[in-house]
LUMMAR-998206 format. One record per residue (C-alpha): residue number from 1; x, y, z. Coordinates in pm, whole numbers, plus 32768, in hexadecimal, padded with zeros to 4 digits. Layout:
% LUMMAR-998206
num:NUM&x:X&y:Y&z:Z;
...
% end
This chain:
% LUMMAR-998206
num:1&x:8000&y:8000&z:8000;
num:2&x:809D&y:816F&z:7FA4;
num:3&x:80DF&y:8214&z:80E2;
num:4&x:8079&y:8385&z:809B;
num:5&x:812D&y:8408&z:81B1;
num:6&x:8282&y:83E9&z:8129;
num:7&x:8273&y:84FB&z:8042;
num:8&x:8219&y:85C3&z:8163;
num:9&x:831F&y:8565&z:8231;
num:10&x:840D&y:8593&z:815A;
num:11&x:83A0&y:86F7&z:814F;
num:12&x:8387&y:873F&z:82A7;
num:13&x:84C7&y:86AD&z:82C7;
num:14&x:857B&y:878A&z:81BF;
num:15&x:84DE&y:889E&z:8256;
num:16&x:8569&y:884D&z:83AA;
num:17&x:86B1&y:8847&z:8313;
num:18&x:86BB&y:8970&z:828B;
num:19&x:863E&y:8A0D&z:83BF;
num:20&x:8753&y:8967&z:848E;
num:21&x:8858&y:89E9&z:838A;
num:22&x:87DF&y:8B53&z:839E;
num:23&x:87DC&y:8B2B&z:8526;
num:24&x:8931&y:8A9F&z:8506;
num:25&x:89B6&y:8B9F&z:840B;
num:26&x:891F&y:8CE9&z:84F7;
num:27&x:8999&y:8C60&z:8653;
num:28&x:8B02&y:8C33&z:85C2;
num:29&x:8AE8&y:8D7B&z:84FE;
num:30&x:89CD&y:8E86&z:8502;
num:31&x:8A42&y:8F22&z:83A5;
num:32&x:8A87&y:8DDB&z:82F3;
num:33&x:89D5&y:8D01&z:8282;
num:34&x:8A56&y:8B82&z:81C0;
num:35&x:89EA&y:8A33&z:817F;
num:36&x:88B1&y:899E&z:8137;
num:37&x:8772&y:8A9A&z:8105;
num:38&x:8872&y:8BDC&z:8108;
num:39&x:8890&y:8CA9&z:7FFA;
num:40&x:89C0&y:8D70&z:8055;
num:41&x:88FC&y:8E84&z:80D1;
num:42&x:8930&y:8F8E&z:81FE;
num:43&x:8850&y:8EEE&z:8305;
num:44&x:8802&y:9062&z:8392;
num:45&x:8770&y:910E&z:8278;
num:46&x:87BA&y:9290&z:82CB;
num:47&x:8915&y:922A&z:82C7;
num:48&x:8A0B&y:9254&z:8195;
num:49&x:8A09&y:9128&z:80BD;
num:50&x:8B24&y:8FFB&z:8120;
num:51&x:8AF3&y:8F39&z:7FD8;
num:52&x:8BB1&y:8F77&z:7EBC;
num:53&x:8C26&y:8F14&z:7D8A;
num:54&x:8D8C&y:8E8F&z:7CE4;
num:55&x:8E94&y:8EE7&z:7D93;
num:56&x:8F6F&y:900E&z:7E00;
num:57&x:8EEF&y:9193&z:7E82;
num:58&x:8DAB&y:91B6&z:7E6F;
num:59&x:8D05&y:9317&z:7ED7;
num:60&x:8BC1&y:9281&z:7F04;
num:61&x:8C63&y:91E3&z:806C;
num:62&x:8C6F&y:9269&z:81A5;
num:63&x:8DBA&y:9349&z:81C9;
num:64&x:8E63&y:924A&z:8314;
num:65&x:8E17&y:9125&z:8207;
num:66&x:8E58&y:91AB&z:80AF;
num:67&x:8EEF&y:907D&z:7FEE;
num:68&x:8DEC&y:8FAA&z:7F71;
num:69&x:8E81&y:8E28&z:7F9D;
num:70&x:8DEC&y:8CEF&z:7F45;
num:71&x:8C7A&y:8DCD&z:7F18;
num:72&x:8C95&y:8E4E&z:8031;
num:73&x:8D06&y:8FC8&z:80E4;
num:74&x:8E2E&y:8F3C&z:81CE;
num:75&x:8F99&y:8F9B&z:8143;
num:76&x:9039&y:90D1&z:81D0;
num:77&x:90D7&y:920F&z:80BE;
num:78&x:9286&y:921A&z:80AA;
num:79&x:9282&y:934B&z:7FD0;
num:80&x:9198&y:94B4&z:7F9D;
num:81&x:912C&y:93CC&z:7E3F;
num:82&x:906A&y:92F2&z:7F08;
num:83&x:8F9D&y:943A&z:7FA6;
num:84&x:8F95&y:94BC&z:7E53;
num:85&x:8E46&y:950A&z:7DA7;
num:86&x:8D73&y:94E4&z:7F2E;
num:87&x:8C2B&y:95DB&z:7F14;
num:88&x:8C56&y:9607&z:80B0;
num:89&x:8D77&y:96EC&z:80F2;
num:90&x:8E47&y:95AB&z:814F;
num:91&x:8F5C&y:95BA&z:8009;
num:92&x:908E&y:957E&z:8105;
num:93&x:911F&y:943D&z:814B;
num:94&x:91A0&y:942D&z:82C6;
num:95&x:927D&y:9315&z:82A3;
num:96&x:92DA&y:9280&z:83FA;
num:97&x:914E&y:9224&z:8424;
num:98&x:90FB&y:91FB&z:82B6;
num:99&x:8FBB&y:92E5&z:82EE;
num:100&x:8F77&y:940A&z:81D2;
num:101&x:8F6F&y:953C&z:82AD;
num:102&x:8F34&y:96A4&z:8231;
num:103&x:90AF&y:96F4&z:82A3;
num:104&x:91B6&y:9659&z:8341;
num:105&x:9282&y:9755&z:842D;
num:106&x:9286&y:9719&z:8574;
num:107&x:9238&y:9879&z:8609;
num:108&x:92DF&y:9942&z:854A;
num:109&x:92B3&y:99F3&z:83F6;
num:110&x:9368&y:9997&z:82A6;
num:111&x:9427&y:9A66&z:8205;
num:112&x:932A&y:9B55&z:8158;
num:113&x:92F9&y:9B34&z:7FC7;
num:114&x:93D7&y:99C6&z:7FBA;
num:115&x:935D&y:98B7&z:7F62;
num:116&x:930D&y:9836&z:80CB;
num:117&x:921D&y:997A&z:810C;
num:118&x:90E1&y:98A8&z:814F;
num:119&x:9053&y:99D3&z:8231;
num:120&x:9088&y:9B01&z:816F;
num:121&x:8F87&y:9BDC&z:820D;
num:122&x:9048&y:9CB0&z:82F6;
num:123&x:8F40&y:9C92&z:8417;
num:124&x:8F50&y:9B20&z:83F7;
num:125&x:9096&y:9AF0&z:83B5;
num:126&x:90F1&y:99D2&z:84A2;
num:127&x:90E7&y:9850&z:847F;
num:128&x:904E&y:97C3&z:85BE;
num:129&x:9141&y:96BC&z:8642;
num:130&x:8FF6&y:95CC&z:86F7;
num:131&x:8F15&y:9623&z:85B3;
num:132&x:8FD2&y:9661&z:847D;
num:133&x:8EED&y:9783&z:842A;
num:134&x:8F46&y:98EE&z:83E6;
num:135&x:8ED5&y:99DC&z:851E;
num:136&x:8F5F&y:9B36&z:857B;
num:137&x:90AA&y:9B72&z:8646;
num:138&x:90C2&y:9B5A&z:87BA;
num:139&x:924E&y:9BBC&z:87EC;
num:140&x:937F&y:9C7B&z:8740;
num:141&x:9402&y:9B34&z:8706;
num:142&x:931E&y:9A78&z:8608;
num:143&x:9322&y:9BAD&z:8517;
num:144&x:9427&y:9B9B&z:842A;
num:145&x:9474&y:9D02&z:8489;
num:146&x:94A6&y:9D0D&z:85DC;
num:147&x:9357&y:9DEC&z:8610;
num:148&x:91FC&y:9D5C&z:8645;
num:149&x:910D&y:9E6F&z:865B;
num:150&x:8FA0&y:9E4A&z:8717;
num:151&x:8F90&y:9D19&z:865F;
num:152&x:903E&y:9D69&z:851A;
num:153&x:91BF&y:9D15&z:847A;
num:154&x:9237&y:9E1F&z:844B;
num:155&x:9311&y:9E51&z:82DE;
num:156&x:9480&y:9E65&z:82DC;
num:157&x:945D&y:9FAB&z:824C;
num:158&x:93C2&y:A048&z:833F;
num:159&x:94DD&y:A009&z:8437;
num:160&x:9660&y:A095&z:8468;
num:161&x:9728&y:9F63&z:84F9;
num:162&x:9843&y:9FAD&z:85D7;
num:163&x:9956&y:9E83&z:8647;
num:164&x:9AAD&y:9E8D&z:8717;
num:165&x:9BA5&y:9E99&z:862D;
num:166&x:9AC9&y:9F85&z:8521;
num:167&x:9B3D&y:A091&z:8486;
num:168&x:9A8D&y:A228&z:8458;
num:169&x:9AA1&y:A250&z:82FC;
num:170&x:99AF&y:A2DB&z:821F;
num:171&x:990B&y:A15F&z:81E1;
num:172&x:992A&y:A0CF&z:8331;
num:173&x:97DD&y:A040&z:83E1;
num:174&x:971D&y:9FD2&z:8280;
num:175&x:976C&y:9E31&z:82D0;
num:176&x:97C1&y:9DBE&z:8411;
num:177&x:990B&y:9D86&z:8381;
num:178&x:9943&y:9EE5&z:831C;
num:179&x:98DB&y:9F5F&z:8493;
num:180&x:9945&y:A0A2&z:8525;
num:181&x:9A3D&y:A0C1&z:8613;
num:182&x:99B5&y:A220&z:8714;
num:183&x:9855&y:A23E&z:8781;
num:184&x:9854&y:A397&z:86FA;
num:185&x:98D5&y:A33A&z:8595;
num:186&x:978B&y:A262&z:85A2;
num:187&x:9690&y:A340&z:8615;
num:188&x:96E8&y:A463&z:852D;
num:189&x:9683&y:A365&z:840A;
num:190&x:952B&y:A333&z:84BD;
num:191&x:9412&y:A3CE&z:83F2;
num:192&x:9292&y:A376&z:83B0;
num:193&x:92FD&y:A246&z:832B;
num:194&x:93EC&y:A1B3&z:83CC;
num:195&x:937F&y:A1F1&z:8539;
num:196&x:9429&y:A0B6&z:85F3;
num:197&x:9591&y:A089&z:8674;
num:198&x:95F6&y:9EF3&z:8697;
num:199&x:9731&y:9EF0&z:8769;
num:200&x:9811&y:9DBD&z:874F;
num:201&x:9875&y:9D37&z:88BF;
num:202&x:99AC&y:9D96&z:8934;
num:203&x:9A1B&y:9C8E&z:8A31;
num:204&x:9B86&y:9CDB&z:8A59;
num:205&x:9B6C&y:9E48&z:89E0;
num:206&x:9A88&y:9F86&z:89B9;
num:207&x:9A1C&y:A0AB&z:88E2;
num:208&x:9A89&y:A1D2&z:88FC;
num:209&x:9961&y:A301&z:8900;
num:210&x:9A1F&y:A3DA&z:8818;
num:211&x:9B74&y:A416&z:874C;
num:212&x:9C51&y:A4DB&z:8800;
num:213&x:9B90&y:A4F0&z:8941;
num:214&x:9A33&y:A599&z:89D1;
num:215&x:9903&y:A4E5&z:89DB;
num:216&x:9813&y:A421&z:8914;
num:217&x:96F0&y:A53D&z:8892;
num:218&x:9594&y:A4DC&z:882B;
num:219&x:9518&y:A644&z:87DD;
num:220&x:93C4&y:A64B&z:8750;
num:221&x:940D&y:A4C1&z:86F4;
num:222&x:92E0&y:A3D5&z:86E2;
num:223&x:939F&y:A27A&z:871F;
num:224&x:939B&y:A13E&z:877C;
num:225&x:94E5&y:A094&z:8827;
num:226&x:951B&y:9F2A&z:8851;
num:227&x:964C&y:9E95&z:8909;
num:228&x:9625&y:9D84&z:89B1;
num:229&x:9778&y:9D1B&z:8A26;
num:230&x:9821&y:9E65&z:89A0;
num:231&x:98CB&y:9F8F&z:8A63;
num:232&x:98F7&y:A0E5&z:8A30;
num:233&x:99B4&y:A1CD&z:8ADC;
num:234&x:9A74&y:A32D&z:8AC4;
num:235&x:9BC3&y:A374&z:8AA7;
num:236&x:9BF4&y:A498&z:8B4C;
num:237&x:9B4C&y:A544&z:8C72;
num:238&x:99BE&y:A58E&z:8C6C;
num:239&x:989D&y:A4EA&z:8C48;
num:240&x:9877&y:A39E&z:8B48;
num:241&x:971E&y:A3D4&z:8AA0;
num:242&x:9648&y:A516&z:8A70;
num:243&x:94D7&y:A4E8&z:8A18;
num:244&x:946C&y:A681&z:89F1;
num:245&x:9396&y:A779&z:88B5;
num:246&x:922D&y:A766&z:88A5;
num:247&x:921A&y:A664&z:8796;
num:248&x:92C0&y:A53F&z:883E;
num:249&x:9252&y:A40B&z:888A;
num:250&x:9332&y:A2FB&z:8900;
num:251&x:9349&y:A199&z:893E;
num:252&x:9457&y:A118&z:89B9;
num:253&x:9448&y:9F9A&z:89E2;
num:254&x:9529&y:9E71&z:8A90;
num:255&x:9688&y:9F58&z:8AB2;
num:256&x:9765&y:9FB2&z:8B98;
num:257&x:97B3&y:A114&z:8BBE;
num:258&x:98BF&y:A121&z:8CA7;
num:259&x:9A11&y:A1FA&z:8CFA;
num:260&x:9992&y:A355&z:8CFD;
num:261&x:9AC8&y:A437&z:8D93;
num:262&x:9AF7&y:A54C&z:8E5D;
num:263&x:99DE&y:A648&z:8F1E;
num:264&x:992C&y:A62D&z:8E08;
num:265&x:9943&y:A4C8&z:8DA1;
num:266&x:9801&y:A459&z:8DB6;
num:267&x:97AA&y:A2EE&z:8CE6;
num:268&x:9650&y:A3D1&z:8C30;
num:269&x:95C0&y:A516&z:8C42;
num:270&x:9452&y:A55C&z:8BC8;
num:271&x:93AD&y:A669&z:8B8F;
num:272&x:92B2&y:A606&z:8A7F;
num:273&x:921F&y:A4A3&z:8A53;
num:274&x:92C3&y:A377&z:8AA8;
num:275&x:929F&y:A206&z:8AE7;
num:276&x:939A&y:A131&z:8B88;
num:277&x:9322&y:9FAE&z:8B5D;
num:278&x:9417&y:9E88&z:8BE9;
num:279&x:9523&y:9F7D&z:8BEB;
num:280&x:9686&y:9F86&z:8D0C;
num:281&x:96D3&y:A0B2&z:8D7B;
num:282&x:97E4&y:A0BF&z:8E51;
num:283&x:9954&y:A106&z:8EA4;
num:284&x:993C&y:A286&z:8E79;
num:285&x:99AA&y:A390&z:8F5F;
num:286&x:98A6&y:A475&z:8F5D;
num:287&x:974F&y:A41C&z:8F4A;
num:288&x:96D8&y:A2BE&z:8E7F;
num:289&x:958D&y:A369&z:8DEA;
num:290&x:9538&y:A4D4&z:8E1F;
num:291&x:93D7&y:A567&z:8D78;
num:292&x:9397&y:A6C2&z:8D90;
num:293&x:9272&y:A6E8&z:8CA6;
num:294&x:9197&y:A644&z:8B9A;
num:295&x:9131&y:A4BB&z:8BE4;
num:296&x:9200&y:A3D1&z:8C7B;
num:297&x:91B3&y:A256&z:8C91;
num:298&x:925B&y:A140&z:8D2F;
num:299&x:9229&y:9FC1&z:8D1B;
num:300&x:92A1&y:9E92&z:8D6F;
num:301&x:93FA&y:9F21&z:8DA1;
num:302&x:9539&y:9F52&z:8E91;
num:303&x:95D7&y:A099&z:8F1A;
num:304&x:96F0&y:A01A&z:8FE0;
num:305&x:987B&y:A09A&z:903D;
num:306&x:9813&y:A205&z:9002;
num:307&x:98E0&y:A2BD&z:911D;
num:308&x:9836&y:A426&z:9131;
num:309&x:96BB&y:A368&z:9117;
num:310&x:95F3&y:A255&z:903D;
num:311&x:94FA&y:A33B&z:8FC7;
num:312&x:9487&y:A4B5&z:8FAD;
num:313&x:932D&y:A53C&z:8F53;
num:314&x:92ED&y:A6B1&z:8FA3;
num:315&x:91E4&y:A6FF&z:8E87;
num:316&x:90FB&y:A644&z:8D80;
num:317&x:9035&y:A519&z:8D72;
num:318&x:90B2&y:A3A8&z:8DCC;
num:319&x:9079&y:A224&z:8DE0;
num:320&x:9182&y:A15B&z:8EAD;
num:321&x:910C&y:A01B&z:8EB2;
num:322&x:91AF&y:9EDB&z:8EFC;
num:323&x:931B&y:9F3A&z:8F58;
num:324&x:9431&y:9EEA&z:902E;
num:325&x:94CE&y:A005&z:90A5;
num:326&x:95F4&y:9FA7&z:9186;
num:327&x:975E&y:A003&z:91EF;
num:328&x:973F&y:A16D&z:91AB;
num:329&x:97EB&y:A2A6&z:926D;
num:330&x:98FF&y:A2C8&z:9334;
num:331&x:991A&y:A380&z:947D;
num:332&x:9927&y:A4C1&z:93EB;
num:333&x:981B&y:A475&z:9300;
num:334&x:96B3&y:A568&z:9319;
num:335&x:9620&y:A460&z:9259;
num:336&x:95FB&y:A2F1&z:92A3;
num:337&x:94FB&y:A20F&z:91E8;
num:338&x:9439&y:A31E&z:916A;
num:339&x:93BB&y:A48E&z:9172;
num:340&x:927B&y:A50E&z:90F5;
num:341&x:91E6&y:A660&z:90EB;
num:342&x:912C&y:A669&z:8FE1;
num:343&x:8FB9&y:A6CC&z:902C;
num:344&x:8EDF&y:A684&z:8F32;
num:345&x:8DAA&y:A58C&z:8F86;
num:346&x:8DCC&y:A3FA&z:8EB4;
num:347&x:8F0A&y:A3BD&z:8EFB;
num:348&x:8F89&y:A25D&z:8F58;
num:349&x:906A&y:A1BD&z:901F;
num:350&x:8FF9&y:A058&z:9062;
num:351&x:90A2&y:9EF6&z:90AB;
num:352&x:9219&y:9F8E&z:90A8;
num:353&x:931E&y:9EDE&z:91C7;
num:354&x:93E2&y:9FFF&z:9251;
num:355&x:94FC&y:9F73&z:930A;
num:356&x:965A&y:9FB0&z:938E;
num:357&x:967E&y:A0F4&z:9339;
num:358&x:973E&y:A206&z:93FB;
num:359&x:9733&y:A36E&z:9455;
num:360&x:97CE&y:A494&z:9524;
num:361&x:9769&y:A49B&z:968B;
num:362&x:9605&y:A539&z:9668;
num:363&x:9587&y:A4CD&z:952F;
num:364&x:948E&y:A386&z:9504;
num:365&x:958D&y:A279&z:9455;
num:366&x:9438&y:A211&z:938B;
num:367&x:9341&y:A2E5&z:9302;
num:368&x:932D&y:A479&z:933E;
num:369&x:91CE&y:A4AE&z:92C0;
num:370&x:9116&y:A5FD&z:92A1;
num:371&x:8FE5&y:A60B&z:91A9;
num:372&x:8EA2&y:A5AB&z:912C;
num:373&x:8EDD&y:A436&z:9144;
num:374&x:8E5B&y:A2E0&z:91A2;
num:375&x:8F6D&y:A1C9&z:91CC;
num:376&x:8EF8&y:A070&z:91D9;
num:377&x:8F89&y:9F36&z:923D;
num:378&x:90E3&y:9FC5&z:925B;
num:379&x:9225&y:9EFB&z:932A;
num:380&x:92EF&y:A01D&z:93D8;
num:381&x:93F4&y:9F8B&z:94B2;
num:382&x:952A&y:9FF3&z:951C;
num:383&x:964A&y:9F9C&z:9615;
num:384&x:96B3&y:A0EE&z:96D0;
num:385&x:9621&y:A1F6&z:97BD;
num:386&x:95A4&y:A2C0&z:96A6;
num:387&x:9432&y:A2AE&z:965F;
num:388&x:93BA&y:A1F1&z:955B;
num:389&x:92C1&y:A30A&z:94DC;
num:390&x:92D7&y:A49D&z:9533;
num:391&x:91F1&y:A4F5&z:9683;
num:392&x:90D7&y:A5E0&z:95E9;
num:393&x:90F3&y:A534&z:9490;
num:394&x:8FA2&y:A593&z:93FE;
num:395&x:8F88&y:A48C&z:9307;
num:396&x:8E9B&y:A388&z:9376;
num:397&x:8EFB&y:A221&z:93A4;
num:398&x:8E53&y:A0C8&z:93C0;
num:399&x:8EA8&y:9F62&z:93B9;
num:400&x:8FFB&y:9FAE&z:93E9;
num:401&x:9119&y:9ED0&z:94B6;
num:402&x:921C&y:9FCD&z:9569;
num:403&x:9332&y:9FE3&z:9668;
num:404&x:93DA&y:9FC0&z:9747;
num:405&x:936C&y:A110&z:97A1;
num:406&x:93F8&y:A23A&z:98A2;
num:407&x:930B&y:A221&z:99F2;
num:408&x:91A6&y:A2D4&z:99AF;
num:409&x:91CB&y:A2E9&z:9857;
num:410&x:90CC&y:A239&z:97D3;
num:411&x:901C&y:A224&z:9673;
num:412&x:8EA0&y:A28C&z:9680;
num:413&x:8DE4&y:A1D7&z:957C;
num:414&x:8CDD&y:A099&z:955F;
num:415&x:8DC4&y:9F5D&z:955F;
num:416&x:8F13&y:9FE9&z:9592;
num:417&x:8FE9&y:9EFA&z:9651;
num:418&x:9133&y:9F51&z:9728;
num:419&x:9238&y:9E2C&z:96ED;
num:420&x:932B&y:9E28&z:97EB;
num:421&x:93FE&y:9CDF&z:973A;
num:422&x:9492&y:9CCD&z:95DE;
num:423&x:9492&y:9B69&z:95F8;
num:424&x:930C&y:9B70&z:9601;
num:425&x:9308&y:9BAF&z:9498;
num:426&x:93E8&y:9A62&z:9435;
num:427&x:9477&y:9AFC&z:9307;
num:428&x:954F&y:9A39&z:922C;
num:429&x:9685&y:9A8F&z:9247;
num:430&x:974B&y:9BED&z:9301;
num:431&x:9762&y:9C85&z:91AE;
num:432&x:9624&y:9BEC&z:9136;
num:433&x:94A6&y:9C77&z:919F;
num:434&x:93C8&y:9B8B&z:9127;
num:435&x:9315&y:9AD8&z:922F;
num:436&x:92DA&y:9957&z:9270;
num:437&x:91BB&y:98B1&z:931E;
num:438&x:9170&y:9909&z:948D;
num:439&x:91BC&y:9A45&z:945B;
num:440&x:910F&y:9B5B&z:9506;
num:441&x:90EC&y:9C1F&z:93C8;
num:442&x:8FD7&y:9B14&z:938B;
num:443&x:8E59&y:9B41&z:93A7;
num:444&x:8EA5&y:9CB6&z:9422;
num:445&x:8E5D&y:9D7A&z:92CB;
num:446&x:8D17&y:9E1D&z:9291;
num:447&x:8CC7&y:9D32&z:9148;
num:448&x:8BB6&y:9E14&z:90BA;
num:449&x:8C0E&y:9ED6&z:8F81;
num:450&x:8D05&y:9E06&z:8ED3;
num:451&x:8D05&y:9E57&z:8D7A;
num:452&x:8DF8&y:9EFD&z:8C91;
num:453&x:8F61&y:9F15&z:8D27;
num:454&x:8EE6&y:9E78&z:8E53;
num:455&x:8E56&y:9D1A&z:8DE9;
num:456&x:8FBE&y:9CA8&z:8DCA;
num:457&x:90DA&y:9CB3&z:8E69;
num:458&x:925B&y:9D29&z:8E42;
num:459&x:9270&y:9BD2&z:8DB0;
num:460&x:9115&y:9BA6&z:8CAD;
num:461&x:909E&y:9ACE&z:8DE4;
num:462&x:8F01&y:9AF1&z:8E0A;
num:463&x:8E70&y:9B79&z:8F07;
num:464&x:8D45&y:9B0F&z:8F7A;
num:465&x:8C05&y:9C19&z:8F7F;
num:466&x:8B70&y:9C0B&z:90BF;
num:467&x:8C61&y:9ADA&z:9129;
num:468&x:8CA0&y:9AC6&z:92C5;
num:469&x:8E0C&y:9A76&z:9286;
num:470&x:8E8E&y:9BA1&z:91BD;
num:471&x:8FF4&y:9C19&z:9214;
num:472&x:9057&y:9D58&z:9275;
num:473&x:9179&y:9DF5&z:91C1;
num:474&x:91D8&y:9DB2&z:9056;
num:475&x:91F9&y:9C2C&z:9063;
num:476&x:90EF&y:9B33&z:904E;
num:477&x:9135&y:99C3&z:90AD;
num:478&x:909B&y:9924&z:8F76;
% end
């Protein structure tokens, strides 16, 4: 008798084979698919196709798979002619992983115009080292320049180069190769254009301000400095750097400004509009930074080894935020950490460590403060009988970390607290102010207000916006 069931179990049973091998193919691979009842297809279908056909590059793949071997997206690129012809801005073959990439820096920005310029848009001119895509510039360093700008490489031409062993002719400072030798030699070729300075370092040497003597002059200069692990200082006596003339504005960025001579040697003088960012000053035998008009700012910096005073502010407006201001004076000095009698209301002086500094009997060793101003979150400490701040100061201050002081003179101000021990503040090192863990800089800053200059510290550390563990001074524990 004919058994009509077989038929039918014979279907069932390819059926369940076919299931099995799809179950089989998906568990071992979600985007492949082989073997009986597959059809070589992407088993997610809003994902770009794996199957393929012959052999070789095939756009149609996905860019981390874009050989097509054995009909199927699996073989990693050797060479840019793999990448070639790809519709998804992937045309680059990064060869240690095999992937097609849109670029294939690591950080950094190819030489502009060659042949490896993947990211020729200036404001994304850098080839992310975690994503291989073009983005915009976050440091000096990843611009082929030398200058990132809010974002943006800045060209060649828009810089004069300066190096150790340059030279001040007439072509100096167009190539890094070709780099002036004096400060002033480069900022007389400064003009609309060509608005940034990139200083080589100098570790076994320095620049000189100017030929012959007298003192770097940024008269009615707009211009941005950067020299990170470079020094400048004067050869003769006065002061280093002059900032002055209604139309400047100055940034001076990551040098050291150090070796001003004489009663006059201060390391700068302003007058019109500076910014000193990550700069030393120090070493000079006047004053380190002296402002007598304009705007002065202040970040993230050191004023240190100054013997008539760290710093001197008798008019204009001011931000000095983040700094360590430390080993200035002598016992002669008027001036220790600071002086500031400038009067006008916004001013700031916020999260600065003023330590170790010395004066002549009389005189507060840390901050001599008369003026419309509010400082914040300030370390004033210092070691003799001197005050740390002047009796009658009429600046207002709050959050800040002082002494040891003279008997019955105390700071008035909401969370001011007299520190009798250095050792409270477990800083690093003698010579170094940055605090570690269990230190009573810790918790005691009023945390409200952080943005700007003050969301970070002297290092780029965070700080935290309302956090109950924000230090005082200009180190954060990160």
């Amino acid at each position: 008798m004919l058994d009509l069931r077989a038929p039918r179990l014979a279907v069932l049973g390819s059926a369940l084979l076919v299931a099995l091998a799809l179950a089989a193919c998906g568990a071992s691979n979600p985007n492949f698919c082989e073997g009986a009842g597959c059809d070589d297809l992407d088993a997610t279908p809003d994902s770009a196709p794996q199957a393929c056909t012959g052999s070789g590059a095939d756009p149609a793949c996905p860019p981390e798979n874009p050989i097509c071997v054995d009909r199927v997206c699996g073989g990693g690129c050797t060479a840019d002619t793999d990448c070639a012809g790809r519709t998804d801005g992937h045309g680059v073959c990064l060869v240690p992983t095999g992937d097609c990439v849109a670029c294939d820096e690591s950080d950094a920005q190819a030489a502009p115009g060659s042949a490896e310029d993947e990211c020729p848009t200036p404001a994304m001119a850098v080839c992310d080292a975690q994503t291989h895509t073009c983005r915009a510039c976050e440091a000096h360093s990843e611009c082929a320049s030398g200058v990132c700008d809010a974002g943006t490489c800045v060209p060649a031409a828009n810089v004069v180069y300066m190096k150790p062993d340059g030279t001040d002719d007439s072509a100096c400072g167009a190539t890094p190769a070709t780099g002036c030798l004096t400060m002033q030699t480069a900022i007389n070729k400064v003009d609309a254009t060509r608005r940034f300075i990139v200083m080589a370092p100098t570790p076994s040497s320095s620049y000189t301000a100017r030929t012959g003597g007298g003192h770097a002059d940024f008269n009615n200069k707009v211009v941005h400095v950067i020299g990170y692990g470079a020094t400048v200082r004067r050869s003769d006596e006065g002061q280093v750097i002059e900032v002055r003339g209604g139309g400047s504005n100055v940034v001076i960025e990551g040098l050291t400004i150090d070796g001003g001579r004489g009663t006059n040697g201060s390391g700068v003088l302003n007058s019109s509009s500076l910014e000193l960012r990550r700069v030393k000053v120090s070493n000079n035998e006047a004053l380190g930074v002296v402002s007598t008009g304009g705007a002065l700012r202040i970040v993230r910096s050191t004023i240190t080894a100054n013997r008539d005073g760290g710093l001197q502010i008798t008019s204009g407006t001011f931000v000095v935020v983040n700094n360590f201001i430390h080993t200035n004076g002598d016992p002669m000095s008027a001036v220790g950490g600071g002086s500031i009698t400038a009067a006008m209301a916004g001013n700031v002086f916020e999260f600065n460590t003023v330590i170790g500094n010395v004066t002549i009997e009389g005189f507060p060793d840390g901050l001599s403060c008369n003026g419309m101003l509010a400082a914040r979150n300030n370390i004033i400490f210092g070691e003799s009988t001197r005050p740390r701040i002047n009796v009658g100061s009429t600046c207002t201050f709050t959050y800040t970390l002082y002494g040891p002081n003279r008997p019955n003179e105390s700071i008035a101000g909401a969370g001011n607290m007299l520190v009798p021990d250095r050792a409270s503040f477990m800083f690093v090192a003698p010579g170094d102010f940055h605090v570690q863990a269990g230190s009573i800089a810790t918790g005691n800053a009023q945390a409200t207000n952080l943005t700007g200059d003050s969301a970070i510290d002297f290092d780029g550390d965070p700080r935290q916006q309302g956090g109950t563990a924000v230090e005082v001074g200009a180190d954060e524990i990160p």
